[in-house]
Every structure is written in structure tokens, then in C-alpha cells.
N, C-alpha and C positions, 0 to 999 in steps of 0.2 A: 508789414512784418507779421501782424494778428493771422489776417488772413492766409499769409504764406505759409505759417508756421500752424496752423490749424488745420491746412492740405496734407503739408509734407511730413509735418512731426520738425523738435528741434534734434536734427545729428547729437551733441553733444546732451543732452539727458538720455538720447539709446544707449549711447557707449556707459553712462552712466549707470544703468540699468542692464548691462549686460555684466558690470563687472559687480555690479551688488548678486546679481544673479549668481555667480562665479562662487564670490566670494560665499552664500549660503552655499550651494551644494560643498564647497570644500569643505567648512563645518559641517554639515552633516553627516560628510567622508567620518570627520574625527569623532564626532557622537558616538558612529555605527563601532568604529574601531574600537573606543571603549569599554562600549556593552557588550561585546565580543570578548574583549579581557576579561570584563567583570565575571560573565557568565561561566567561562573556562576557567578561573583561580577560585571561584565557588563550587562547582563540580568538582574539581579535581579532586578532593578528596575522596568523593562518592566511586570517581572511575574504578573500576577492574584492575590492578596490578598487572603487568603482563608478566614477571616471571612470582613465582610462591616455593617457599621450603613448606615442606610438610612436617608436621609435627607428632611426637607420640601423644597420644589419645591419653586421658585419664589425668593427666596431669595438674593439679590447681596452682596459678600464677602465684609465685612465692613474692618476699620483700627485693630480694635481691634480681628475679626479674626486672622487676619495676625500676628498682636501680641503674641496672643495667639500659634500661629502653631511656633513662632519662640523661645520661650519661651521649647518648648517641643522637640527640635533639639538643642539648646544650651548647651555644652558641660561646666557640671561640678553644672548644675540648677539643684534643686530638682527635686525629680524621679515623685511630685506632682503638678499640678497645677490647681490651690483651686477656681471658680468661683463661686462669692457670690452676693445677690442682691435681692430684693423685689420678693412676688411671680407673677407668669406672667410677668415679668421685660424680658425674653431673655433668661433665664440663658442655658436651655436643648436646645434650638433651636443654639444659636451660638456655644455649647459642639457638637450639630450633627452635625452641617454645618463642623467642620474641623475634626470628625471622619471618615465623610464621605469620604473625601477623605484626610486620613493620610498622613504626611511626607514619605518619600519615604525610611526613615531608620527605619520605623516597619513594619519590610518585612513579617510578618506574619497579616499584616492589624490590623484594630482593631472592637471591641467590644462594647456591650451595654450594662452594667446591671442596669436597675431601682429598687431603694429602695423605696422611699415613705414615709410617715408618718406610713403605715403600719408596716412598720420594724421601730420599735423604739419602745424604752423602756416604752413612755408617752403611746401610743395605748394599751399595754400590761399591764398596771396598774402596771407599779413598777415591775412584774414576770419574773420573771430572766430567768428563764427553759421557758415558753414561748417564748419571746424574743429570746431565740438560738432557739428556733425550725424554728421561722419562718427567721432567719438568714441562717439556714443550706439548707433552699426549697431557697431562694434565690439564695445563691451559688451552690448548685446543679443544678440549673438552669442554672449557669453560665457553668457549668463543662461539663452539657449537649450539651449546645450551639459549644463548642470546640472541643468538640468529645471524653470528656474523661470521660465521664459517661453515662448506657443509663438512660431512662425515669424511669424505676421503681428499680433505684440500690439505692436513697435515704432515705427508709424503713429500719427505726431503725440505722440511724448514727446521731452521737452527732458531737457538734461543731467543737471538736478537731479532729476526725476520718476526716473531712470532708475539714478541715484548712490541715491537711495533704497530702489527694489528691489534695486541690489545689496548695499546693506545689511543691508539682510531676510535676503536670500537664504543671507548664508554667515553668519549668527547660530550658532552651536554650533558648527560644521566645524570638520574639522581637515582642513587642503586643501595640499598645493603649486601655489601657481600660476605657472605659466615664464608670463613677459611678455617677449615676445620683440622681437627690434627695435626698441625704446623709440626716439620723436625729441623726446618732450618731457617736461619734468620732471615738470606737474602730472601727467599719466599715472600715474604711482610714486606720486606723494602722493594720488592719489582713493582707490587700492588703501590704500596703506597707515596711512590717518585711519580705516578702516573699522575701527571695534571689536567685542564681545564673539562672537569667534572666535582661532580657534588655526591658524588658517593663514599661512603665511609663503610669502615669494617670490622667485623666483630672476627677475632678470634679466638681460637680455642690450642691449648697447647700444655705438654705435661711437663716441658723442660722448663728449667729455671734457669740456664742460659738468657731462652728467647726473653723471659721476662725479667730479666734482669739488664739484658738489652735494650730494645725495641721501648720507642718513644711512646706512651702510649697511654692512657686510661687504665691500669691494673685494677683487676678483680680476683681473688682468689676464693675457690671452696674451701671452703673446712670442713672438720667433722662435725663443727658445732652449724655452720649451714642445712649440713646433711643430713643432721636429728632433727632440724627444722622443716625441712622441706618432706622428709619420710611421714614427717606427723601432719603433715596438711594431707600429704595423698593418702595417709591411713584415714584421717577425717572424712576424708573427698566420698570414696570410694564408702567406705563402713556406714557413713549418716550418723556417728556419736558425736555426742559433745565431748570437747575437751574433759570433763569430770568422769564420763563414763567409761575412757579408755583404762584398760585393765593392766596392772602393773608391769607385765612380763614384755606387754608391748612396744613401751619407753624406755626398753632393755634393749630391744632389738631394735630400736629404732637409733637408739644412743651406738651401736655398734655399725650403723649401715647393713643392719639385713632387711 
């Protein structure tokens, strides 16, 4: 048997040795796998957004930005949150300022769709089928912007054909979307019936309707915001200190001019 088994090899320690073999490359399968996640959920911050809002220039990040950007990172807040407030009051300028540059857990960046007074039911005189037409050029628009539609595939689709690609379209995302200008409620609610995605949305809107509605994170401007935020950009911009500013300016600043 010495002899035999020192010719031939024993069968039975190959097989053995084949499945130890086995068994390490499968672990090593799983190692690689891992350090491949790790590598990828460490970047991902650093990656490149694929879409960006742009922002007006000059602006220094107020309290209530920062409110705001923390509101949209908070674990378990509405998937919404609702900026309301007088027209020309801030509302789209402090919605660009922190789409501009997203939290760093909408790894796919984010977005800008403006509505308008033109999308809304009041523009359209009461007409319903109006009203979804120019609802569906809007989100087409959006669909475009993301790359999940070209320019001329929105030729003869209805509301609902058009609610369904955008369904499709943000499956997995992780997205901020500003919906700017809101005039009507369902607006808010098509976006936000939309499921398996991780994208949340900042809006912006001058009706007290919508926010008196819609389920939502509320924020509103004031005028006492707006004395605040006019004095950071007169700081921003001028280089004084708070003591230096000259009386007539805490006038106009206290007014929104």
C-alpha cells in the first residue's frame, strides 16, 4: 500500500485537495467582491454628479440654507420639502443655492424643473386636456434633461403614458429634484407617488394652498429672513464688518431693497 500509494498518489486526499482548492478561490471571489464595494461607497462621494443646477453667483450660504440641506438628509422627514413665501421674496434663488451643490447622499446630483403660472389650471381657463398637455412638455422636458427621452419622442403621449416613463426613468436614483414654481398641487403628488427610488424634492411655491396641503417639510421666507440674508450679501460683496455698515443700509435692507 506504501509503495502503491507513493506511485499513484491516494484518489481520496486529490479530491480533497481539489475541493480545498475550490473552496479558497470562492473566498477569494468574496474578498475581491468586497473591496470592490468598499472602494465604490468611498468614492462615491468624490464622483462627478451627472446632472447640476446652477446657481446665482455672489450669494453667501445663509442659516436657513443650511436648514434646509439638513431637512433633506434627515432620516425618516418627508421625501418633500415645501418652500413658501411672497413673489420675488428668495424662494428659487435659496432652492438653487443648495441644489447647486447637493448633499453628498444624491449621488446621482440633482435637477431643475420650472413650472410656472403657465402650467396651471388658472392659465388654461378651467381646460383639463389643455392643462395635461402642457404638463406632459414639461416632464418631457424633464425626461430629456436625464437622458431618458430624446427631443422629439413627446409627439402624441398623454399624461399617463408619460407618468409612466417617468416612473421607469428614476427606479434606483438617488436624485434631488427643485420643482420650482409649483401652481398646482397634483404637480407635487405625480412626483411624489413615484416609488422605488431614493430621490427627494425641494419645492418652491407662492400659494398657500399648496402649503397648506401637501405633506411636507415646510419652510417659509419672511421679511425677517430677507433682512438677513440682504445683510450677509451686502457683507459678502462690501468686505465690512457688521459695525461698519452705515445706517441707511439696515433701512433697505429691512425693506428688501
Amino acid at each position: 500500500r506504501v509503495v502503491w500509494s507513493s506511485v499513484t498518489g491516494d484518489p481520496l486526499m486529490k479530491y480533497v485537495q481539489l475541493i480545498r482548492d475550490d473552496l479558497n478561490w470562492w473566498l477569494e471571489l468574496q474578498k475581491l467582491t468586497e473591496s470592490v464595494g468598499n472602494v465604490i461607497a468611498s468614492t462615491a462621494k468624490s464622483t462627478p454628479s451627472l446632472v447640476r443646477v446652477k446657481s446665482e453667483h455672489g450669494y453667501p450660504v445663509s442659516k436657513k440654507c443650511s436648514y434646509v440641506r439638513e431637512l433633506l438628509i434627515t432620516d425618516g422627514s418627508h421625501r418633500v420639502v415645501l418652500i413658501v413665501g411672497l413673489s420675488g421674496i428668495g424662494k428659487s434663488c435659496l432652492a438653487r443655492q443648495i441644489a447647486s451643490d447637493p448633499p453628498g447622499n444624491f449621488v446621482d446630483g440633482a435637477i431643475e424643473l420650472s413650472f410656472g403660472r403657465w402650467c396651471s389650471r388658472a392659465a388654461c381657463n378651467g381646460n383639463r386636456d389643455e392643462y395635461h398637455k402642457r404638463l406632459v412638455r414639461k416632464i418631457c422636458k424633464f425626461l430629456v434633461q436625464i437622458g431618458s427621452m430624446t427631443v422629439n419622442e413627446d409627439v402624441g403621449k398623454d399624461l399617463e403614458d408619460v407618468c409612466y416613463l417617468l416612473q421607469t426613468a428614476l427606479v434606483g436614483r438617488s436624485m434631488l429634484i427643485l420643482l420650482d414654481d409649483v401652481w398646482e398641487q397634483d404637480i407635487v403628488d405625480r412626483f411624489t407617488n413615484l416609488y422605488d427610488n431614493d430621490c427627494r424634492y425641494l419645492v418652491t411655491t407662492r400659494d398657500e394652498a399648496i402649503y397648506e396641503i401637501a405633506e411636507a417639510e415646510k419652510v417659509e421666507i419672511s421679511k425677517d429672513d430677507i433682512k438677513e440674508i440682504g445683510k450677509d450679501i451686502l457683507l459678502y460683496h462690501s468686505l465690512l464688518t457688521v459695525e461698519e455698515l452705515p445706517v441707511y443700509s439696515s433701512i433697505c435692507i429691512f425693506h428688501g431693497y
